[in-house]
NURO-821489 format. One record per residue: residue number from 1; residue in three letters; x, z, y of N, C-alpha, C in turn. Coordinates in Angstrom, 2 decimals. Atoms other than C-alpha are relative to their C-alpha. Layout:
+-----+-----+---------+---------+---------+---------+---------+---------+---------+---------+---------+
!   i !  aa !    n.c1 !    n.c3 !    n.c2 !   ca.c1 !   ca.c3 !   ca.c2 !    c.c1 !    c.c3 !    c.c2 !
+-----+-----+---------+---------+---------+---------+---------+---------+---------+---------+---------+
! NUM ! ALA !       X !       Z !       Y !       X !       Z !       Y !       X !       Z !       Y !
...
+-----+-----+---------+---------+---------+---------+---------+---------+---------+---------+---------+
This chain:
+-----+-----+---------+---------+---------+---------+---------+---------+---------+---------+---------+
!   i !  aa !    n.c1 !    n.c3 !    n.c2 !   ca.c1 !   ca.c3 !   ca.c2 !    c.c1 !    c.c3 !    c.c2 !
+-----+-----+---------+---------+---------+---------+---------+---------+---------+---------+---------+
!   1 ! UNK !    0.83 !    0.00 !   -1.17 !    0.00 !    0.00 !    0.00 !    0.88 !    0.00 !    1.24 !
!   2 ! UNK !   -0.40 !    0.07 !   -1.54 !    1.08 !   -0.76 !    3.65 !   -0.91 !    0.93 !    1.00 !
!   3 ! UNK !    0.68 !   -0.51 !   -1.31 !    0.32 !    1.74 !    6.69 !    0.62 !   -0.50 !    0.95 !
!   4 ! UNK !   -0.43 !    0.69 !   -1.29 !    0.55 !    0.11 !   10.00 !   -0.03 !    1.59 !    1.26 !
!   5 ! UNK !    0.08 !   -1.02 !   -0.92 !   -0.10 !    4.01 !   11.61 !   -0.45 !    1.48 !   -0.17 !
!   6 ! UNK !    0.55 !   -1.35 !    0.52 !   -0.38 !    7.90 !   11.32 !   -1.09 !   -0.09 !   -0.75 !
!   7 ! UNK !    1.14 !   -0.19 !    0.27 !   -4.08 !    7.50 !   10.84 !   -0.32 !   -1.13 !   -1.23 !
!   8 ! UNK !    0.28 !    0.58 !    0.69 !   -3.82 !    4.66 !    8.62 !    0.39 !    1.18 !   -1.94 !
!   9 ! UNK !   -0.72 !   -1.18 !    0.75 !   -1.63 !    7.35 !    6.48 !   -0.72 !    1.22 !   -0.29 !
!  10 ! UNK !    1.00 !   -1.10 !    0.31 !   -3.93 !    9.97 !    6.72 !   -1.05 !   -0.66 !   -0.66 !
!  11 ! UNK !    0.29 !    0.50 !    0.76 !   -6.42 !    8.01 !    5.55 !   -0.11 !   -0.61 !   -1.42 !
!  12 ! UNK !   -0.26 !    0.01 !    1.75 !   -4.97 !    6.92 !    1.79 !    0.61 !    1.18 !   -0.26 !
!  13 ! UNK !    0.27 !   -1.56 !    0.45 !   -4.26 !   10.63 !    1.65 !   -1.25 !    0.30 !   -0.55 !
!  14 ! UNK !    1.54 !   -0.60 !    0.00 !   -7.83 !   11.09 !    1.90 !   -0.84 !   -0.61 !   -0.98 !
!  15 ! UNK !    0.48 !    1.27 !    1.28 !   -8.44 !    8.25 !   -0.54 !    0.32 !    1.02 !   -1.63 !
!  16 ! UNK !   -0.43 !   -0.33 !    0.65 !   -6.26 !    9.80 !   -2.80 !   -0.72 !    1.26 !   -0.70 !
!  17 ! UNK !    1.13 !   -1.66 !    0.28 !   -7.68 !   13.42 !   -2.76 !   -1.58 !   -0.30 !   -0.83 !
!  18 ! UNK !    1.32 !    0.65 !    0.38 !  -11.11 !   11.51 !   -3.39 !    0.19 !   -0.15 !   -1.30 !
!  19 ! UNK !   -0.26 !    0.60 !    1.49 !   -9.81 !    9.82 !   -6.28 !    0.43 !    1.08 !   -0.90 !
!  20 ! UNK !   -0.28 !   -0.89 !    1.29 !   -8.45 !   12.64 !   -8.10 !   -0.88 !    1.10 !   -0.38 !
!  21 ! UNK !    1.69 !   -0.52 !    0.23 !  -11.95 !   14.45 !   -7.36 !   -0.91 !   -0.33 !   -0.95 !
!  22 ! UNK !    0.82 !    1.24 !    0.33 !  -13.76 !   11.75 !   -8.80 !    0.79 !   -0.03 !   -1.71 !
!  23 ! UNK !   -0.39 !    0.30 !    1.23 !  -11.41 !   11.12 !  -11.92 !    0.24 !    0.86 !   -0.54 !
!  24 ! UNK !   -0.41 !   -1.12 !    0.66 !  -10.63 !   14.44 !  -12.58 !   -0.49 !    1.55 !    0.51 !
!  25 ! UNK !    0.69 !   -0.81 !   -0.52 !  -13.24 !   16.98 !  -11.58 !    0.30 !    1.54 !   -0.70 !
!  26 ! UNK !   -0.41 !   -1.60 !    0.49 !  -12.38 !   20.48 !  -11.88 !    1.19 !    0.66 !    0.30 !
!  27 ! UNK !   -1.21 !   -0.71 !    0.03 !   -9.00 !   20.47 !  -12.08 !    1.70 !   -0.03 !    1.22 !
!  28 ! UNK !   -1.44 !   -0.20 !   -1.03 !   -5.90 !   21.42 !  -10.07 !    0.75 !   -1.32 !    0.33 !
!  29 ! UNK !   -0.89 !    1.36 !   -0.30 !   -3.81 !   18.41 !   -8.39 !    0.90 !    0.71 !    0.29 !
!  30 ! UNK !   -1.43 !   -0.35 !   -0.31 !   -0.18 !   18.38 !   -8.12 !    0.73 !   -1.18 !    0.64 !
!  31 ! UNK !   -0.18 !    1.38 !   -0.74 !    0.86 !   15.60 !   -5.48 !    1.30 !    0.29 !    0.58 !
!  32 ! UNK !   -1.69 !    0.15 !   -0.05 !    4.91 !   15.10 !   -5.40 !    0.22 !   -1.13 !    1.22 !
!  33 ! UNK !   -0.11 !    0.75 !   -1.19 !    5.55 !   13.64 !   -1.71 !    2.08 !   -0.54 !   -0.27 !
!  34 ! UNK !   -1.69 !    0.41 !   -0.22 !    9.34 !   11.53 !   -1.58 !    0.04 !   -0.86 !    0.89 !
!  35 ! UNK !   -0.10 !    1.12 !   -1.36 !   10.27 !    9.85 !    1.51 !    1.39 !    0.79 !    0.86 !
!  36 ! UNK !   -1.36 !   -0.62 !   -1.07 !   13.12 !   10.06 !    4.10 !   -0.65 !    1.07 !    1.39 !
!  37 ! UNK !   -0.02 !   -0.63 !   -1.12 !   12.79 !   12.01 !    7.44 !   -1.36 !   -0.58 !    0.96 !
!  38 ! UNK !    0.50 !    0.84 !   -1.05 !    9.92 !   11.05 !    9.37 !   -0.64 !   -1.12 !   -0.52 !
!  39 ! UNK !    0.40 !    1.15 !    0.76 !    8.62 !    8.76 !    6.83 !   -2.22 !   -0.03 !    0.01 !
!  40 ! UNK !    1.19 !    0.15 !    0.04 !    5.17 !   10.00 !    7.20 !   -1.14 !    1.26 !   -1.24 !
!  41 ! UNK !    0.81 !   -0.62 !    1.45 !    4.32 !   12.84 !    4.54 !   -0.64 !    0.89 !    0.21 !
!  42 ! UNK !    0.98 !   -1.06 !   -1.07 !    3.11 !   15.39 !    7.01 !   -1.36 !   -0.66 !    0.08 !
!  43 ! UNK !    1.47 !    0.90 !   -0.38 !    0.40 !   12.79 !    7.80 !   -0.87 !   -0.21 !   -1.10 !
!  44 ! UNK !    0.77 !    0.12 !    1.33 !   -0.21 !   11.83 !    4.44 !   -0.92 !    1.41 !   -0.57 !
!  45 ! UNK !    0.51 !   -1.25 !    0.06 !   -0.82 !   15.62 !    3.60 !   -1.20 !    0.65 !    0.47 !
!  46 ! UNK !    0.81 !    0.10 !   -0.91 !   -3.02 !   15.67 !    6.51 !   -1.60 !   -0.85 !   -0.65 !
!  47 ! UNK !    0.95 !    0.75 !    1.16 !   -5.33 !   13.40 !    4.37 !   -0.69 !    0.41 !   -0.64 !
!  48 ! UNK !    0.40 !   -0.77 !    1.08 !   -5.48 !   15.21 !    1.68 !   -0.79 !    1.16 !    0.28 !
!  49 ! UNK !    0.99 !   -1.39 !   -0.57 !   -6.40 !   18.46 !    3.44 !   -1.14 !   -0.49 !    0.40 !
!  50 ! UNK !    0.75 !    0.40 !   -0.78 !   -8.75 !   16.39 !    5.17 !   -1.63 !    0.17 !   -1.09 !
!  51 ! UNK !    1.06 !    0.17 !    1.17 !  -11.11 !   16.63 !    1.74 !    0.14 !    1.37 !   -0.91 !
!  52 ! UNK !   -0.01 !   -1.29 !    1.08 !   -9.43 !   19.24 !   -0.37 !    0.20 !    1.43 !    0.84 !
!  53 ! UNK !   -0.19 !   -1.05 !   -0.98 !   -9.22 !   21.73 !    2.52 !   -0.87 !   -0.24 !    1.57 !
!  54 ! UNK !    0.63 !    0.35 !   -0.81 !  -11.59 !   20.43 !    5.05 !    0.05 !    1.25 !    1.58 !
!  55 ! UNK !   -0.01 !   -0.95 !   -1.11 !  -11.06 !   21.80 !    8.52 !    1.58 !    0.80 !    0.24 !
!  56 ! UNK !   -1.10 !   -0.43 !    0.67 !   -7.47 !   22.92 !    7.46 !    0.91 !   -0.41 !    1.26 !
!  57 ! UNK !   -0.70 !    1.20 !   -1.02 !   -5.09 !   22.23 !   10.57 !    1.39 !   -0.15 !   -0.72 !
!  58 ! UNK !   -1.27 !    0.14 !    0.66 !   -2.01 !   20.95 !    8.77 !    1.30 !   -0.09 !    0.56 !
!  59 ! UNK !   -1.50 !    0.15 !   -1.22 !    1.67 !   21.26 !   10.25 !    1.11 !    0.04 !   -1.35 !
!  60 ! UNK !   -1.36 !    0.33 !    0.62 !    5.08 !   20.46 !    8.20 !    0.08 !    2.27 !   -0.18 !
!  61 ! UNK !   -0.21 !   -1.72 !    0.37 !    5.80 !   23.79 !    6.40 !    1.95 !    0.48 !    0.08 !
!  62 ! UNK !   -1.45 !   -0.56 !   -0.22 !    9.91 !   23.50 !    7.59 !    0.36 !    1.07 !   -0.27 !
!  63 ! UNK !   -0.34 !   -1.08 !   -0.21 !   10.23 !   26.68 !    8.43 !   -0.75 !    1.38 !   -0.65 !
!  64 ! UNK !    0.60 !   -1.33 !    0.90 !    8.17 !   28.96 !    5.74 !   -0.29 !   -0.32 !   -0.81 !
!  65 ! UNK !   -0.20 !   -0.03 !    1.04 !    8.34 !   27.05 !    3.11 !   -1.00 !   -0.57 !   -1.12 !
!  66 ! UNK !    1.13 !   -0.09 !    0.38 !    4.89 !   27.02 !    2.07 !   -1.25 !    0.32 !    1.19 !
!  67 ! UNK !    1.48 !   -0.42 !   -0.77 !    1.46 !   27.05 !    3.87 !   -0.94 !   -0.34 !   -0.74 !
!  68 ! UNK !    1.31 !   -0.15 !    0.44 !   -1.71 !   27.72 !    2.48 !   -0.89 !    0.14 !    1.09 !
!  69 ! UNK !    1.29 !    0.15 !   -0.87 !   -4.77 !   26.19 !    3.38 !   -1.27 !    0.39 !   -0.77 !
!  70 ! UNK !    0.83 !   -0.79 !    0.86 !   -8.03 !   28.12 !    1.94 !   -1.47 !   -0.38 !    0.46 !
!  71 ! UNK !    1.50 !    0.46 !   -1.27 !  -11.06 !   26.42 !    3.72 !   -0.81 !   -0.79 !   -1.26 !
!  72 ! UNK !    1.10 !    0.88 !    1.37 !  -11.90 !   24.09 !    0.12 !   -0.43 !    1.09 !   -0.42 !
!  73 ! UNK !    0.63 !   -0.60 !    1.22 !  -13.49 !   25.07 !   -2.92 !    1.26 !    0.77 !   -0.84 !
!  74 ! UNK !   -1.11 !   -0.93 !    0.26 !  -10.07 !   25.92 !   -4.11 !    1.50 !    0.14 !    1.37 !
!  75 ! UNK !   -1.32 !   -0.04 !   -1.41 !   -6.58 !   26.68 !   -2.07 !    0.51 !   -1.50 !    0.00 !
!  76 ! UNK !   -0.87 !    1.28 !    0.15 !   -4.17 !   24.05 !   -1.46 !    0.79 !    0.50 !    0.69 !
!  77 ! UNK !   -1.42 !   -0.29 !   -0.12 !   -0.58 !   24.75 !   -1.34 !    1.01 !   -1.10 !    0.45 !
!  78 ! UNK !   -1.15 !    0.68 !   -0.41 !    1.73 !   22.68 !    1.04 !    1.40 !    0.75 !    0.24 !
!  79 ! UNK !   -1.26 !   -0.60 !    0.04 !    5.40 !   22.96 !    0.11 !    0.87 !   -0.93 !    0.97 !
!  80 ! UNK !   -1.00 !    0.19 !   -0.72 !    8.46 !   22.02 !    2.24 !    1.04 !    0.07 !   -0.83 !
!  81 ! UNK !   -1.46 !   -1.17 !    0.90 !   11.45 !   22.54 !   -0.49 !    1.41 !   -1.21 !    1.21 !
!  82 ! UNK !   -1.63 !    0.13 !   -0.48 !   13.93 !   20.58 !    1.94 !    1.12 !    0.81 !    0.61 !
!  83 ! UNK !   -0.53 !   -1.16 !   -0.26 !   15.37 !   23.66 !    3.14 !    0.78 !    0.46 !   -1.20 !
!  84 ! UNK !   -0.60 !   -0.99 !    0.87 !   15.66 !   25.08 !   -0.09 !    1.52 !   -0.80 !   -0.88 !
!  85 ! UNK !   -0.13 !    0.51 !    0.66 !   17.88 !   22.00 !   -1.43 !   -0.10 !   -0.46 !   -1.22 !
!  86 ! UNK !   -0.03 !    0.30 !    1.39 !   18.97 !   20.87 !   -4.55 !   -0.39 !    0.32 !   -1.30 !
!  87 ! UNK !    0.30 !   -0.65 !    0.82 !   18.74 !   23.39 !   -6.67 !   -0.74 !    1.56 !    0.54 !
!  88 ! UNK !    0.71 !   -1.41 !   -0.89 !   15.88 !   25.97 !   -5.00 !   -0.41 !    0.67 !   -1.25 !
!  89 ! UNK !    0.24 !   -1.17 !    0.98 !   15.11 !   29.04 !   -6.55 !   -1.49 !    0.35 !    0.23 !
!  90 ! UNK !    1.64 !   -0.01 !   -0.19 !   11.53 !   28.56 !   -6.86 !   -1.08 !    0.60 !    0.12 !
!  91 ! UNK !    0.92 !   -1.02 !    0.56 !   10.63 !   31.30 !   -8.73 !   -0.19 !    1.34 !    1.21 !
!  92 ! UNK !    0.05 !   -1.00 !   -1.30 !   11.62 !   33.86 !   -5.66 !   -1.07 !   -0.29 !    1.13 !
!  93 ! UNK !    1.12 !    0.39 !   -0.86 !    8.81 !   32.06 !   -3.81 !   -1.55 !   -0.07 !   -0.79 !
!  94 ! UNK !    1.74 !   -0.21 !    1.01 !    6.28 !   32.84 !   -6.71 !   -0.81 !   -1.38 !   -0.35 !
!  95 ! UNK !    0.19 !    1.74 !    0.30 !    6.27 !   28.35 !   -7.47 !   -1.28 !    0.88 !   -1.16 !
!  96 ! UNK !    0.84 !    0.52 !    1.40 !    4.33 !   28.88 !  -10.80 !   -0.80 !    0.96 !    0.57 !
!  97 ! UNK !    1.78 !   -0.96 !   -0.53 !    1.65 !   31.46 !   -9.34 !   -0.36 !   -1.18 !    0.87 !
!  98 ! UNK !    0.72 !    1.03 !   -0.45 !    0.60 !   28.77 !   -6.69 !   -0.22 !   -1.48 !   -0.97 !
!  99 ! UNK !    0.44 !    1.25 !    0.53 !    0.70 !   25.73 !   -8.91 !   -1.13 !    0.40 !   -1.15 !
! 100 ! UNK !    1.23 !   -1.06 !    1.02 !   -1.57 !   28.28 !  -11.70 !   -1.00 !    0.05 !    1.50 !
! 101 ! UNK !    1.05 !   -0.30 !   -0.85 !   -3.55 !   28.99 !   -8.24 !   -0.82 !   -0.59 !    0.69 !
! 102 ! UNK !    0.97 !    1.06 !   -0.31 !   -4.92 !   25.73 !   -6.82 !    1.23 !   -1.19 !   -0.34 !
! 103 ! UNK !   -0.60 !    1.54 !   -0.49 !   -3.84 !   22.40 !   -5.39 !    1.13 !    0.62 !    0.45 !
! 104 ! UNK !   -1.04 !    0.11 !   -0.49 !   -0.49 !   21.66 !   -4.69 !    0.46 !   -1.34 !    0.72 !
! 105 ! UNK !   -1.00 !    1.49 !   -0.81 !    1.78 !   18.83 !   -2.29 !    0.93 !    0.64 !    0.37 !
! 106 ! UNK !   -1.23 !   -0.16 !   -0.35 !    4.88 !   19.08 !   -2.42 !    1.20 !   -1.02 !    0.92 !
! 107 ! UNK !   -1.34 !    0.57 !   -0.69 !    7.30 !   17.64 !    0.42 !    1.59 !    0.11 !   -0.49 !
! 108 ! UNK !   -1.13 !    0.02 !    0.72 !   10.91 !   16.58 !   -0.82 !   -0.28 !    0.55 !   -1.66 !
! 109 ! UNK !    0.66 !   -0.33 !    1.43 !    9.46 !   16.70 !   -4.59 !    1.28 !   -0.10 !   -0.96 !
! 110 ! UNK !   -1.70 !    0.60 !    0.81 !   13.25 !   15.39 !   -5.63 !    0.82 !    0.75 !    0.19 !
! 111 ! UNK !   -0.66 !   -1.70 !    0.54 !   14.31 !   19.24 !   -5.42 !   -0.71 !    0.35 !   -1.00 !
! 112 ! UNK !    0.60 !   -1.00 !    1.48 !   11.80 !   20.53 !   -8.31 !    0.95 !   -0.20 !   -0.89 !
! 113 ! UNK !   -0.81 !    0.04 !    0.87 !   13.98 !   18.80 !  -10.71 !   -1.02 !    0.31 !   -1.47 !
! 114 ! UNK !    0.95 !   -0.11 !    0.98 !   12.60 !   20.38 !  -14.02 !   -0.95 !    1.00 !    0.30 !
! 115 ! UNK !    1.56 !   -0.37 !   -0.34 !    9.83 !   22.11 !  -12.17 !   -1.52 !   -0.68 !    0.31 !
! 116 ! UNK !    1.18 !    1.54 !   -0.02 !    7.50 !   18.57 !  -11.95 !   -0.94 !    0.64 !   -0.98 !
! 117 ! UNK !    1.14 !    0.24 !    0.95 !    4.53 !   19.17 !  -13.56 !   -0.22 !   -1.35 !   -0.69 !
! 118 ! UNK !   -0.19 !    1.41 !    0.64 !    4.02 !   16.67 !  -16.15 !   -0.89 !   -0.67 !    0.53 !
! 119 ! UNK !    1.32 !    0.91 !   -0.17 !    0.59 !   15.60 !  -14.85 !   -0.04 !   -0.11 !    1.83 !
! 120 ! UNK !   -0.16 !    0.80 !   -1.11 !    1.72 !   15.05 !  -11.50 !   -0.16 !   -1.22 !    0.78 !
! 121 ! UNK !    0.26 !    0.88 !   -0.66 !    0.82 !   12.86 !   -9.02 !    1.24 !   -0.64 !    1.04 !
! 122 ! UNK !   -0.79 !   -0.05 !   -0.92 !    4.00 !   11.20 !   -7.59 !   -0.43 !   -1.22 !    1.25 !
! 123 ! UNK !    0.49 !    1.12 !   -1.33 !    3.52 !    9.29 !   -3.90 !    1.80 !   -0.25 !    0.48 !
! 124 ! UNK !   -1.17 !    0.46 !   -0.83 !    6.60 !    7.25 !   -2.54 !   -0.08 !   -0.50 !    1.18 !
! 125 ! UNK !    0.22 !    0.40 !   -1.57 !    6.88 !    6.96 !    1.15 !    1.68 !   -1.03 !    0.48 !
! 126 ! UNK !   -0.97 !    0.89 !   -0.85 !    9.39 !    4.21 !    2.92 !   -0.19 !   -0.88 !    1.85 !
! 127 ! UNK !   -0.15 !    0.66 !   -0.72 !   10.04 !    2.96 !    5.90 !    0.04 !   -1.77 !    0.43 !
! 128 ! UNK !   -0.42 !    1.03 !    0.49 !    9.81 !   -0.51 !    6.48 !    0.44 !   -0.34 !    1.72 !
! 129 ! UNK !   -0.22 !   -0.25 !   -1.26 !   11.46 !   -2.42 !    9.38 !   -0.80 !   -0.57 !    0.96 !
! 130 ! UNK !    0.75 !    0.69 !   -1.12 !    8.66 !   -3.50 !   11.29 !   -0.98 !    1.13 !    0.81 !
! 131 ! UNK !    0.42 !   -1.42 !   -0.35 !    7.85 !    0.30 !   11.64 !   -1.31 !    0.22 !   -0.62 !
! 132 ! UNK !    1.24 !   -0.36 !    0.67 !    4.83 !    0.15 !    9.12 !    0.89 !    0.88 !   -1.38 !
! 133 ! UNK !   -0.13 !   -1.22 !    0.58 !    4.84 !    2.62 !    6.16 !   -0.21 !   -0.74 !   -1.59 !
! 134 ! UNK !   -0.39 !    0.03 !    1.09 !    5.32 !    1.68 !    2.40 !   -0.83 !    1.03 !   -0.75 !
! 135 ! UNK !    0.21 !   -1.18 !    1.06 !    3.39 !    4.10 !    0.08 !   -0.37 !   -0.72 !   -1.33 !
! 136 ! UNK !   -0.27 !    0.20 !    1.63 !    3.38 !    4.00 !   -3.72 !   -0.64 !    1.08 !   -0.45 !
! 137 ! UNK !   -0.04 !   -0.69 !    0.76 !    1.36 !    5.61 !   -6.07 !    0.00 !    0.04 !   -1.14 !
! 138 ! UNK !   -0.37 !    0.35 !    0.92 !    2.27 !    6.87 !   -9.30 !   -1.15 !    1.03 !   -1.04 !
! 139 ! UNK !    0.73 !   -0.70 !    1.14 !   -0.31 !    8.44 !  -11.85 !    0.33 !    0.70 !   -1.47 !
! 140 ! UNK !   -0.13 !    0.15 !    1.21 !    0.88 !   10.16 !  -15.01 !   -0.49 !   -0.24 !   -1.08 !
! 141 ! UNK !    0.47 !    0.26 !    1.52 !   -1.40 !    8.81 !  -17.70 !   -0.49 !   -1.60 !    0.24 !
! 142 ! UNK !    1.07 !    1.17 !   -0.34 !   -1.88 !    5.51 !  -16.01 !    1.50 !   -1.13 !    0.09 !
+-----+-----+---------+---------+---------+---------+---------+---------+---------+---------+---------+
């Protein structure tokens, strides 16, 4: 998929969230964000809350790591691990109690390493150079 703009970006967030409503009612999502700097995953995120957290104001979780938004039917857990690098210590942030506790999106998803949930949802974000947006998604049973 091509985004030509934030809102186009927020938008197949919001698609997305839909779709995994729809195909998979009940259960917990785990949505693995990868992109460079500025690529757009805040926005995308933004999307998502936009359905699975309705009303939710969303902001880049830089600086804490984690923010929880509690406004759906269940939570939804936006992570940040670029801080934590390479090898973050997950468990000191209580990872497997929030992914057991609702929805998850994870920013920089290419730190979990072997913390991926298998049934993950991965999204690839790029840059392209005409300043539109690249996204990719990847389904695990599809």
């Amino acid at each position: 998929m091509i985004s030509d703009s934030v809102d186009a970006t927020e938008k197949i967030g919001a698609q997305l969230a839909d779709e995994l409503e729809r195909e998979y009612p009940g259960r917990l999502h785990f949505i693995m964000l990868e992109g460079a700097l500025g690529v757009g995953k805040t926005a995308f995120t933004r999307g998502v809350a936009s359905r699975l957290s309705p009303g939710s104001r969303v902001k880049s979780p830089s600086y804490t790591i984690v923010n929880e938004y509690r406004l759906g039917e269940k939570p939804l857990f936006h992570f940040d691990l670029y801080r934590l690098g390479e090898e973050p210590d997950l468990q000191s942030i209580g990872f497997s109690e929030y992914v057991e506790g609702g929805h998850c999106i994870v920013e920089w998803s290419e730190f979990l390493g072997d913390e991926a949930p298998q049934d993950a949802v991965k999204v690839t974000m790029s840059a392209e150079a005409d300043g539109k947006r690249k996204i990719g998604i990847t389904y695990p049973d599809r």
